[in-house]
N, C-alpha and C positions, 0 to 999 in steps of 0.2 A: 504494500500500500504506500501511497505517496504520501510524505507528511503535509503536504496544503491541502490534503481532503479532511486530517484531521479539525479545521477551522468552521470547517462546514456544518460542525453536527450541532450547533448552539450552546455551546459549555466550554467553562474555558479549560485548554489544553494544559496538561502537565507533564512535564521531561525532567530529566536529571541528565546532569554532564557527568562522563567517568571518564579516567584513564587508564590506559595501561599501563603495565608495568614499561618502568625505564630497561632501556638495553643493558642486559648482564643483572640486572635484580629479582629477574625473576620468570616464569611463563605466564601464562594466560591462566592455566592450572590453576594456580597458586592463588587466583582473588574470584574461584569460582564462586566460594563462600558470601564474595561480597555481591558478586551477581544475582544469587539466587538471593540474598537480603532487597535486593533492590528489586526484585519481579514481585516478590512476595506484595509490593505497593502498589502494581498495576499502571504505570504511568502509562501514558498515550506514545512515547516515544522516549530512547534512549542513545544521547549525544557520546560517541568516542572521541578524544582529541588524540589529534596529529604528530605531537612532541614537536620542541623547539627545532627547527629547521629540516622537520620530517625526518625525524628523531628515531620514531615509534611504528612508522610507515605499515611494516608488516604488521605490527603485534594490531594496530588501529582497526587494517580489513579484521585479522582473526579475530579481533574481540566484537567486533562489530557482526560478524559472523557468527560467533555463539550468542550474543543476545539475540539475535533475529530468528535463529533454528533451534537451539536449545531452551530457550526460556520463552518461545514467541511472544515477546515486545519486537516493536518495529524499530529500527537502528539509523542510527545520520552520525557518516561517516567524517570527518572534520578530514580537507583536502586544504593545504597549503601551500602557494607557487614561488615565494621569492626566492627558496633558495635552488627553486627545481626548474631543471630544462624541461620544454615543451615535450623530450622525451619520455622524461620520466612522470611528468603530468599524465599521456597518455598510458604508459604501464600501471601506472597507479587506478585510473578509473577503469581500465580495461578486466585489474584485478577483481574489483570492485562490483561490477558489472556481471564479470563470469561467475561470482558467489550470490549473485542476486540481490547486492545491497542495490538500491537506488534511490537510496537520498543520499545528500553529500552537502555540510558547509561548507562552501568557497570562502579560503581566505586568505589572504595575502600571507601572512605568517611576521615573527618581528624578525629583527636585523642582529646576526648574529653578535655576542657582546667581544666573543675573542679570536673566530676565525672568517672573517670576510672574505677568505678567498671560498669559502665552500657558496656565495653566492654567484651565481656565471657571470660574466662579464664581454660580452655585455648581456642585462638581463632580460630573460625572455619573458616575464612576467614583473608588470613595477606595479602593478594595484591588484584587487582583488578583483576588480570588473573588468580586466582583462583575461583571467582566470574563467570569470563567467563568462563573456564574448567566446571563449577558445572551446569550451565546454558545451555549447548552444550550439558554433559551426561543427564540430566531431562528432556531437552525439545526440544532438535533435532535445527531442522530448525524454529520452530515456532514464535525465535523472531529475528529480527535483531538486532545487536548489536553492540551499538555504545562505543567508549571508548575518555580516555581523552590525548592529547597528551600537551607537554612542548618544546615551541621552546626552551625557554634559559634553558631546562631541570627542574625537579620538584625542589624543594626548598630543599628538605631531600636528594637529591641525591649527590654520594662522586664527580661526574663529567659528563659533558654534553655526553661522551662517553659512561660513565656505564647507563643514563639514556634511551639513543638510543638504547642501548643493550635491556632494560630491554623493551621498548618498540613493539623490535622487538618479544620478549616474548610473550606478548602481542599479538600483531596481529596475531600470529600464531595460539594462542589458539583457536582462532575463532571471531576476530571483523574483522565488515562490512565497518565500515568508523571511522574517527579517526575527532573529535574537538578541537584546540586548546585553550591553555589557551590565555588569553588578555595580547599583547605583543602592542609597541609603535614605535619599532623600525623595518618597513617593511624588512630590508636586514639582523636582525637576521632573522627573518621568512624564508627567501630563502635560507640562509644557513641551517637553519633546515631542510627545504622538499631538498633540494641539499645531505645531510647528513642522510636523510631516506632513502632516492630513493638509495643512493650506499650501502646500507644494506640491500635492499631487500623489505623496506616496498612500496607497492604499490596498497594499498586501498585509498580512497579518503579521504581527509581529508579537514576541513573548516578554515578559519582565524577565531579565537577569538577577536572580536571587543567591549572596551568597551569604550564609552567617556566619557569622565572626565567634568559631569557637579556639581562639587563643591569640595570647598576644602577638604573634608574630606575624598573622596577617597583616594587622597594620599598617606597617612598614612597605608591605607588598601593595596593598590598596593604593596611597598613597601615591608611591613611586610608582607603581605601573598603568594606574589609567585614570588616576588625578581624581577619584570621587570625592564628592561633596560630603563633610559628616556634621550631622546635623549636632546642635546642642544635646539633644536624649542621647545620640549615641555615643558623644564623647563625653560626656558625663558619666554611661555605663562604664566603659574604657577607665577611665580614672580609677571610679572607687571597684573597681574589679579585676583591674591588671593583673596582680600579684594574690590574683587568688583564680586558679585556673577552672575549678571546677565551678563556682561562680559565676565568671566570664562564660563561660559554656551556656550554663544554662541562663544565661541574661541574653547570649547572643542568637541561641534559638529561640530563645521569644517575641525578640526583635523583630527576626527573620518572620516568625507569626504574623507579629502584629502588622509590617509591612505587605504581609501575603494577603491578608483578610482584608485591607484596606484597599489595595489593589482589585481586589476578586470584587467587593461588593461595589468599585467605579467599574467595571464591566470590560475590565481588560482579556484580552484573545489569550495568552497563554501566561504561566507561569514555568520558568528554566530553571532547574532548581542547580546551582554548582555545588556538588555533593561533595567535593573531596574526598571519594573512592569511603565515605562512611554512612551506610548503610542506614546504621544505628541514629545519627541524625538526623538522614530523611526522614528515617519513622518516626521520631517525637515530632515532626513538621506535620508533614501527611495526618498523625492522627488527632493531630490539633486542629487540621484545616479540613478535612474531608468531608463535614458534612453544609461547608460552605460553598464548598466546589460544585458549577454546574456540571453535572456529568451527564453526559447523553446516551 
């Protein structure tokens, strides 16, 4: 099934992102435990990502592979171009293809921090909506294609207006439904979809939800895509830093009270960034599920 027909059925959609294991840490095997934690939930779909500079390439199709045949949830395979030739873009979804996945987030990927030479040069891919163009002329209809959106605009961009723009780019090429990155602050989010919607984007798009269970995200939020932290959340942060179990459970309630708030504005989906912990989503999930439209 195509993940844009999931939009269709009048309920808002729910996924979780997972990864796989890093090269030489482990197989596929080895976080079966966590997979079948997470089907136990029933999400409408299940996000693999790609590893920094398609990292993870193999383990992404095989994992993406057994959620779809082993646990049937549907799977959306996270596909990456900056650091990859047009070659291996094509053996990548050809894999893809021939195991029957056919969803795929198109994304450009970030810019490696210590080996630049592993990007081609010159590159055959410098955005993600050349990724989708390349993907539209090779292979038609055959995959759906999801892309990545920025409520408070991506972190490299000159301003939240050239980002919209560049978005709308984007969508045009050819994506099916759009995911956002993990934002804290619900009423940037609706000035985002309020500031898409008057520019014309009007494919589905999900909230990016990640909770904050330990200090050390922090640092990560910040630095890598510049979210907004509202007063309540940095106030939790303070008096809970240094008490981890705490923070835990202050940062999945957060994560709640964001979801609920979202869900009853009548948002198209909910992304959940699971950090490969099972046991998280479900205190989410069993807090949220009877607020959820299910169809």
């Amino acid at each position: 099934m195509q993940i844009k027909d999931f939009y269709n059925k009048g309920k808002t959609v729910m996924s979780f992102e997972i990864f796989p294991p890093k090269m030489g840490s482990g197989t596929i095997e080895s976080i079966t435990d966590k997979l079948a934690g997470f089907s136990k939930l029933s999400p409408d779909f299940i996000s693999v990502t790609y590893g920094a500079g398609g990292t993870t390439t193999g383990k992404t199709c095989d994992m993406a592979v057994r959620v779809k045949n082993d646990f049937g949830i549907e799977s959306l395979a996270h596909v990456t171009c900056l650091s990859s030739t047009k070659e291996v873009v094509i053996d990548t979804l050809d894999r893809l293809k021939e195991n029957g996945i056919n969803n795929i987030l198109a994304l450009r990927g970030d810019f490696p921090t210590l080996n630049q030479s592993s990007i081609p040069n010159p590159l055959h891919f410098e955005y993600a909506s050349d990724l989708i163009a390349f993907i539209k002329k090779h292979y038609g209809d055959t995959f759906c294609i999801g892309a990545a959106c920025y409520p408070e605009s991506h972190i490299e961009s000159r301003s939240l207006t050239q980002d919209l723009l560049n978005l709308k780019t984007k969508v045009d090429t050819g994506v099916d439904f759009l995911t956002s990155q993990l934002f804290y602050d619900n009423e940037q989010y609706y000035k985002f979809l309020d500031n898409a919607a008057k520019i014309g984007i009007t494919v589905p798009i999900s909230a990016g939800i990640m909770p904050v269970i330990n200090a050390k995200q922090i640092h990560n939020i910040v630095t890598l895509c510049g979210a907004t932290l509202p007063r309540k959340f940095i106030r939790i942060l303070d008096k809970y830093e240094h008490d981890p179990a705490a923070l835990m459970e202050a940062g999945i309630m957060y994560a709640i009270d964001q979801i609920i708030d979202l869900v009853t504005n009548d948002v198209e989906g909910i992304h959940l960034y699971t950090m490969n912990r099972p046991e998280v989503a479900t205190k989410i999930v069993d807090n949220i599920s009877n607020i959820l439209k299910r169809g």
